[in-house]
Every structure is written in C-alpha cells, then in structure tokens.
C-alpha positions in Angstrom: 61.2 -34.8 -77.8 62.9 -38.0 -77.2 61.9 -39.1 -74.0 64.1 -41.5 -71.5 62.9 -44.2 -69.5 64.5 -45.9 -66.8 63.3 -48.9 -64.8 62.2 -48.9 -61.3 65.2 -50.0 -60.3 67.8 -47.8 -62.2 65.5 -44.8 -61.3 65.1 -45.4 -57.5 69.2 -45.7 -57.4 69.3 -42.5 -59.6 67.4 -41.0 -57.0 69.5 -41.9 -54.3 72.5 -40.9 -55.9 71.4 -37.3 -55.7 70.2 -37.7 -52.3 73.8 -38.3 -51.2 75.0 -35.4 -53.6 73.0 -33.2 -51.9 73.6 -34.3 -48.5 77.3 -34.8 -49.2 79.0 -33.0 -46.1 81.6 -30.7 -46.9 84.0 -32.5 -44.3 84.4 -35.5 -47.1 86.2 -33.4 -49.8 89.9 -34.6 -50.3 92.5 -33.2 -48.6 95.1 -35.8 -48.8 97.4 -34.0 -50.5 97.4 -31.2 -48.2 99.7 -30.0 -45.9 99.5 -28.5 -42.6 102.0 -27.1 -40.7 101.9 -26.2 -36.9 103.9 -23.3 -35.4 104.6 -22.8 -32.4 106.3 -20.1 -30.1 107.3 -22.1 -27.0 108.4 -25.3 -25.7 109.3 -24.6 -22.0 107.1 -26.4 -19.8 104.9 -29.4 -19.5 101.5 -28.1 -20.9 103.6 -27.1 -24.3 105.3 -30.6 -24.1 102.0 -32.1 -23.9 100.1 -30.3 -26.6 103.1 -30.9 -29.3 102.8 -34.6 -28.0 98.9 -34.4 -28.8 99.6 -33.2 -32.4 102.2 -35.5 -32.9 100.0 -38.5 -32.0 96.7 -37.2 -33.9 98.6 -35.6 -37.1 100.5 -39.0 -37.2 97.8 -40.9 -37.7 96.1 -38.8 -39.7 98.7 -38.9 -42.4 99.1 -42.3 -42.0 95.3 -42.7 -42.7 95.6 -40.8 -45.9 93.8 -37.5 -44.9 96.4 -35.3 -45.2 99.8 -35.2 -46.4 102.0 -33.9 -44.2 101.6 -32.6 -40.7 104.8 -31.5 -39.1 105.7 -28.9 -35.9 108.1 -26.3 -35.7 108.8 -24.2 -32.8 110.7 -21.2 -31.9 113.8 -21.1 -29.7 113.5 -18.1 -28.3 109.9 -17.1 -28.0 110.0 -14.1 -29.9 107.6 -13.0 -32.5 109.8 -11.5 -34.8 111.5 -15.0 -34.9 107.7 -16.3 -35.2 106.9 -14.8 -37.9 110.0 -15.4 -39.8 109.0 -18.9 -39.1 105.5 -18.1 -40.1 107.2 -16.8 -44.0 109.3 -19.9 -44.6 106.2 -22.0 -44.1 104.6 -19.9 -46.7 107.4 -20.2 -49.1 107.3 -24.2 -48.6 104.1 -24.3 -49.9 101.9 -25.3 -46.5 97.8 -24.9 -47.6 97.2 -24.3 -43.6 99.2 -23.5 -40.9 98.0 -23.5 -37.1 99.8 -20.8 -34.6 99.8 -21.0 -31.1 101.0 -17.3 -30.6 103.7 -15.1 -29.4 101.8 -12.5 -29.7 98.2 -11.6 -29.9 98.6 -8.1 -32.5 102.8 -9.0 -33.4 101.9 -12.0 -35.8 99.5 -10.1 -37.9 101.5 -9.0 -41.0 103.1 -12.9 -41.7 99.5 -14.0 -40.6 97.9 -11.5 -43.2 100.7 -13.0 -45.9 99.7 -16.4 -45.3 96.2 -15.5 -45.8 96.8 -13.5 -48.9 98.7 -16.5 -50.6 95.6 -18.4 -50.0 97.1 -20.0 -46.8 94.1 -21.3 -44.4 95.6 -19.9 -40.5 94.0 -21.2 -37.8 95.2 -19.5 -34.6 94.6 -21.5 -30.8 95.6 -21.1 -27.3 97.9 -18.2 -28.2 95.6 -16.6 -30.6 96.0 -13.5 -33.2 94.1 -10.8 -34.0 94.3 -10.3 -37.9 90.6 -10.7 -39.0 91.5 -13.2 -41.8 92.9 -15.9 -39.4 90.4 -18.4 -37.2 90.6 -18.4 -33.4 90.3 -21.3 -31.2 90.5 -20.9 -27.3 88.7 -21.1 -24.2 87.1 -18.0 -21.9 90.5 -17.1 -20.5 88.9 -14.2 -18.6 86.5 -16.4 -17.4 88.8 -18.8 -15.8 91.1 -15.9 -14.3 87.6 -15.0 -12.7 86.4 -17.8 -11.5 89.7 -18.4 -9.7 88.2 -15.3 -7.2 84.8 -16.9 -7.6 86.1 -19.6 -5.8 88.2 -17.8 -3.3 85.0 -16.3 -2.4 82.9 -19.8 -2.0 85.5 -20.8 0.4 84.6 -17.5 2.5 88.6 -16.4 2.1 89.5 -13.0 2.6 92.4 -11.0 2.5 95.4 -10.3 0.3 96.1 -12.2 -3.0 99.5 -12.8 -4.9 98.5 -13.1 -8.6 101.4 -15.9 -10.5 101.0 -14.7 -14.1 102.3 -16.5 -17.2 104.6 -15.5 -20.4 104.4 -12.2 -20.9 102.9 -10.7 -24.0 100.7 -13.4 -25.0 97.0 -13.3 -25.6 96.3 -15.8 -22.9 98.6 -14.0 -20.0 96.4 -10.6 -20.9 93.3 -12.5 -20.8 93.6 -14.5 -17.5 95.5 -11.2 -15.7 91.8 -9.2 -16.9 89.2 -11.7 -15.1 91.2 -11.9 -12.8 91.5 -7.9 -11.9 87.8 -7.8 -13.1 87.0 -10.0 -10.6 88.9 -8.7 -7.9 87.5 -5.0 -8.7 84.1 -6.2 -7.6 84.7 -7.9 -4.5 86.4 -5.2 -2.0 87.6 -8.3 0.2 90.3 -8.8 -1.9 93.6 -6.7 -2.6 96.4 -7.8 -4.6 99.8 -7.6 -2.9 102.1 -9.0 -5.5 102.3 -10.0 -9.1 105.3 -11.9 -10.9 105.6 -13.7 -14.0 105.8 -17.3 -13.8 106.0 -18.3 -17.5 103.9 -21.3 -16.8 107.0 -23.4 -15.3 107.2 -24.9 -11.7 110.4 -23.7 -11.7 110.3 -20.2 -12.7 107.1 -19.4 -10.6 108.9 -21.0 -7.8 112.2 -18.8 -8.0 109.9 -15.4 -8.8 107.6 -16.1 -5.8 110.7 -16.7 -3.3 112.3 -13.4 -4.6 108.9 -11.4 -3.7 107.7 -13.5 -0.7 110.1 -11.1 2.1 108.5 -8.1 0.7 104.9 -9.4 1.1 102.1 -9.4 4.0 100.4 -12.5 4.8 98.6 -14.4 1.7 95.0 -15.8 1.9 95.2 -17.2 -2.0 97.0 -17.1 -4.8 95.4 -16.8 -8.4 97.8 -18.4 -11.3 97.6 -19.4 -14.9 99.1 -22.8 -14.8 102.0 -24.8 -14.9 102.7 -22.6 -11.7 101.2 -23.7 -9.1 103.4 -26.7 -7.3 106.1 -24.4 -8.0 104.5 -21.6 -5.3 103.7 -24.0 -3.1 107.6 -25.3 -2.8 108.6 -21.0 -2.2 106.2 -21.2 0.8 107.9 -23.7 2.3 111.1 -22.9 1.6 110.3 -19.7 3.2 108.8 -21.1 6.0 105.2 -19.5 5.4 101.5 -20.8 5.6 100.7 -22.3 2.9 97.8 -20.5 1.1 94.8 -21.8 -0.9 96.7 -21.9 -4.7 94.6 -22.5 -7.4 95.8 -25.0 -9.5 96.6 -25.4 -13.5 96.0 -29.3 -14.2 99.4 -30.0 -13.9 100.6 -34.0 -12.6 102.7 -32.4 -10.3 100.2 -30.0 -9.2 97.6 -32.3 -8.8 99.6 -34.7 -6.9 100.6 -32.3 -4.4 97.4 -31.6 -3.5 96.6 -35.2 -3.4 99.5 -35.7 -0.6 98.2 -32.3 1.2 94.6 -33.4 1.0 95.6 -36.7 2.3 97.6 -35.4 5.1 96.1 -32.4 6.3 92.4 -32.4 4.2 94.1 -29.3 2.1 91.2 -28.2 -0.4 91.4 -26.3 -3.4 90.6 -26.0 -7.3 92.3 -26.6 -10.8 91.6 -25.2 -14.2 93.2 -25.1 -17.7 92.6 -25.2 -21.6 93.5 -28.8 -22.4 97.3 -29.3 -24.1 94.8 -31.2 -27.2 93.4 -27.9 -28.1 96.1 -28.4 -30.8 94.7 -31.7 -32.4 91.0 -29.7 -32.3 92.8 -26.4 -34.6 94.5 -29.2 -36.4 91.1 -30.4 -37.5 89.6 -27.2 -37.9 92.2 -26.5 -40.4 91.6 -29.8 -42.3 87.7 -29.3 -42.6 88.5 -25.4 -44.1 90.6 -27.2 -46.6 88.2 -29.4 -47.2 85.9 -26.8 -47.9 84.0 -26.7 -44.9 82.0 -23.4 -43.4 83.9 -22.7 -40.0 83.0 -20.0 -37.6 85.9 -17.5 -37.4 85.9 -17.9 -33.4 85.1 -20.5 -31.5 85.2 -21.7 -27.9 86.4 -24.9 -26.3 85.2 -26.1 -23.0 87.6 -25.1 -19.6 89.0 -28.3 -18.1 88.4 -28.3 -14.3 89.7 -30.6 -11.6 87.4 -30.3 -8.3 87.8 -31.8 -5.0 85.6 -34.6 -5.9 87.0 -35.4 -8.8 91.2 -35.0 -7.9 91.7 -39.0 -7.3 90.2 -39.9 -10.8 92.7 -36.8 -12.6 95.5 -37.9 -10.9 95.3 -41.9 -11.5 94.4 -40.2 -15.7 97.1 -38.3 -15.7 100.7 -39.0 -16.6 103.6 -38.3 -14.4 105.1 -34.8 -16.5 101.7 -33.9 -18.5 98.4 -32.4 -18.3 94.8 -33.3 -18.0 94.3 -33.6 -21.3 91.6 -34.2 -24.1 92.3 -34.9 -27.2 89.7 -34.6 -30.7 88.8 -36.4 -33.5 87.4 -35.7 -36.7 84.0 -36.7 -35.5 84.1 -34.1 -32.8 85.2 -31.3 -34.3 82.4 -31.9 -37.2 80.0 -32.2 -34.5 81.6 -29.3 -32.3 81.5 -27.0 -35.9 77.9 -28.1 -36.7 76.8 -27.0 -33.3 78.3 -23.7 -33.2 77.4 -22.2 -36.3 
C-alpha cells in the first residue's frame, strides 16, 4: 500500500479543515436564492402597521446583504380566510420556498397551508398561528397574558365587575387571550364579567363598541383587553361621563402616553402587555434557517413585552408616535433563541 505523507504543516491545516466541517452550523448553508414570502390577513391598526414595517426593514436588508432573494408582503383586504388562502395558493404557484402567515384563522388555513407543505413549501406560522401539524408556530403565551391581566387586577386589591375589550374575531390570538382571561376570572370569585365587545385591536373601534354597551352596564372596576384597545376605552368613559377604570394596556404610543398624562396628573397606575409587532422579523428568520437546513422546533415561544409603572417614561420616550413597543431580531438571535430551545 502506497502510503501518503503530509508535512506538519499541510497536516495540521488538514486537520482543521475537518474541524470546521464538522462544526459547520447548519445556519451557514446558502439561501440566497431563496425566496420568502409573508402573508398576512390584516392591516388595520397600528401593531399590524408596525410589524409589516419590521419585515420591511429586516427583509430589506437581508436581501440587500445577499441572504435571500426576495422577501416581499402581501396582505388581505378583507380579512377573510378564504381570501387568505387564495393568497396562500398564488404564492405557491409563484414558486416561494417559505412563506410566513400571520393568520385569519387558527383551523381555516389548513388545507392551502397543508398544499404549501406538500409542494415542499417551508410555513412558518406567528402571531396568528395555524394548526396544520406540518406548519411551525411562533407566538407568545396568549393565555398567559389574558391571565395575568386579572393577576394584576388582583395585586392592586380591585374588586368588582369587569368589561372584557376583545380583538378580531376568529383568530387564534382573540381565543387565546379571551381563555386566560375567563380561566382566570373562574378562580377568583371577586370578579364578574359584565360586558364583552369586540374591539378588533383599533382605538377606534373599541372606542365606538364600548360607548354602544357602556348605558347598559353597572359600575366597572377594570377592564381586561387585547391591545390596540385600550386609549380607545378610555376616550368612551369620558365621553360618557363615567369613572375611569383601571384599563390594562396593549403597548400602544397612544396608550402609553395617556397614561403618562393620567399618571402625571392624577398618579393613574396601571399595566401594559403585548407580543412585539417584530415577531415577524423573528418567523422571517426562522424560515431562512429551515431553508438553510437548520433543525427548528415545531413550536416555539417568544418573550411577552411588558410595560410597568416603573418603566412607562423610558417606553414612551422609545416609542414612536403611531407604533408599538417593539423588538426587532437578528440572525444571531434567533440562532441563539433556536439553539436554546431545542
């Protein structure tokens, strides 16, 4: 047998060499000729506004950077998930290798999702997430944040009746926030819910569906909400000339800087939560490692954003006027964030 030598040299960089083979992460395959496609089923109110503004800003420069071809966002007119998942088809028919859903529909989606998946489409489903076991879900514990809105109520030693402010009806994260928050209430016979409207998330509509119910209602100790909801209750008990309750808030500028002013003028105290509008840039990354061959846990759990008392002046000066408390991923994180939860 012939036998080979190398030098020292040539052997030790040999050896090297298959060091970083075998330590090669999975995240540095090429995708850059890959395209991922976002859809999404809404548009209305300043959370959605700021999410699509996250994935423009960190899809843009991730194209730009050469990691991905394209990157582009389409959204529904109508919220619908018929109209959805018609979108959902044409992306599969353009040739898309991932697409990322923020939902109509938790169960509606499943058949154009299970399509996608079958042509070897990666879906990565956040926020608004589906059920169809093929596709990857990304949100926060929505039942724990419509629970820990009573958990609070309770801290402050509040008692009495509660008008719930839910958000767009039939999606995952409506159900999930209205169940803690029941759940919660169930335990703690202190508290009765007296009313419950749909807000859709929007100052506007919560404010016009809490003035139509507020005549009909006994005296409120708190309201529980979803988001996006919250200035717009406070404006219907005013309008209607009512005590303003404790409201818990959704991270919204313009919920946050109300209770700034009410804090400020009359030491108003309350408590704000969300999922953060950049839970779009952290699928959108998700999606790219898949493609790039990474192992992804099908489910996964983001961190709930929460504004406190203490910590109000340093969200508002943060945030800008019309957005959301925000937080937005990179690459690094969401290797990191992957590599932790597996």
């Amino acid at each position: 047998m012939k036998k080979i030598r190398l030098s020292s040299t040539a052997l030790a960089a040999a050896l090297m060499l298959g060091a970083a083979a075998l330590h090669l992460p999975a995240h540095a395959a090429d995708t850059k000729a890959k395209k991922i496609a976002l859809s999404n089923n809404f548009a209305g109110n300043s959370w959605r506004q700021a999410m699509l503004k996250s994935w423009d800003k960190v899809t843009k420069d991730a194209v730009a950077k050469g990691v991905v071809a394209q990157a582009p966002s389409f959204t529904t007119s109508e919220n619908q998930a018929t109209e959805q998942a018609a979108q959902i088809q044409n992306m599969i028919l353009q040739g898309f290798d991932a697409i990322v859903i923020n939902a109509a529909s938790p169960t509606a989606l499943n058949g154009a999702v299970k399509q996608a998946c079958d042509a070897g489409i990666v879906v990565v489903s956040f926020d608004g997430i589906v059920t169809e076991p093929c596709a990857y879900r990304i949100a926060v514990d929505f039942k724990q944040l419509g629970a820990m809105q009573i958990d609070y109520f309770a801290s402050r030693g509040l008692k009495g009746n509660l008008l719930e402010v839910r958000g767009l009806a039939g999606v995952f994260v409506d159900d999930e926030i209205h169940q803690g928050i029941t759940a919660a209430v169930a335990k703690r016979p202190e508290y009765k819910i007296v009313g419950s409207v749909h807000g859709n998330w929007t100052q506007t509509v919560a404010q016009k569906e809490v003035s139509a119910i507020l005549s009909t209602l006994p005296q409120v100790a708190a309201v529980a909400t979803q988001g996006g909801d919250g200035y717009g209750v406070a404006q219907a008990f005013k309008a209607a000339g009512r005590p303003t309750p404790v409201i818990f808030m959704g991270n919204r500028q313009d919920e946050l800087a109300w209770w700034k002013e009410q804090r400020d003028a009359n030491k108003y105290q309350t408590m704000s939560a969300s999922i953060a509008p950049g839970a779009s840039t952290f699928a959108f990354w998700v999606a790219q490692q898949i493609l790039s061959g990474a192992k992804v846990p099908k489910e996964m759990k983001l961190p709930i954003s929460v504004v406190t008392q203490e910590t109000l002046d340093d969200a508002v000066k943060k945030t800008e006027v019309g957005s959301v408390v925000n937080v937005e991923y990179s690459q690094k994180e969401v290797i990191d964030f992957i590599a932790k939860a597996k």
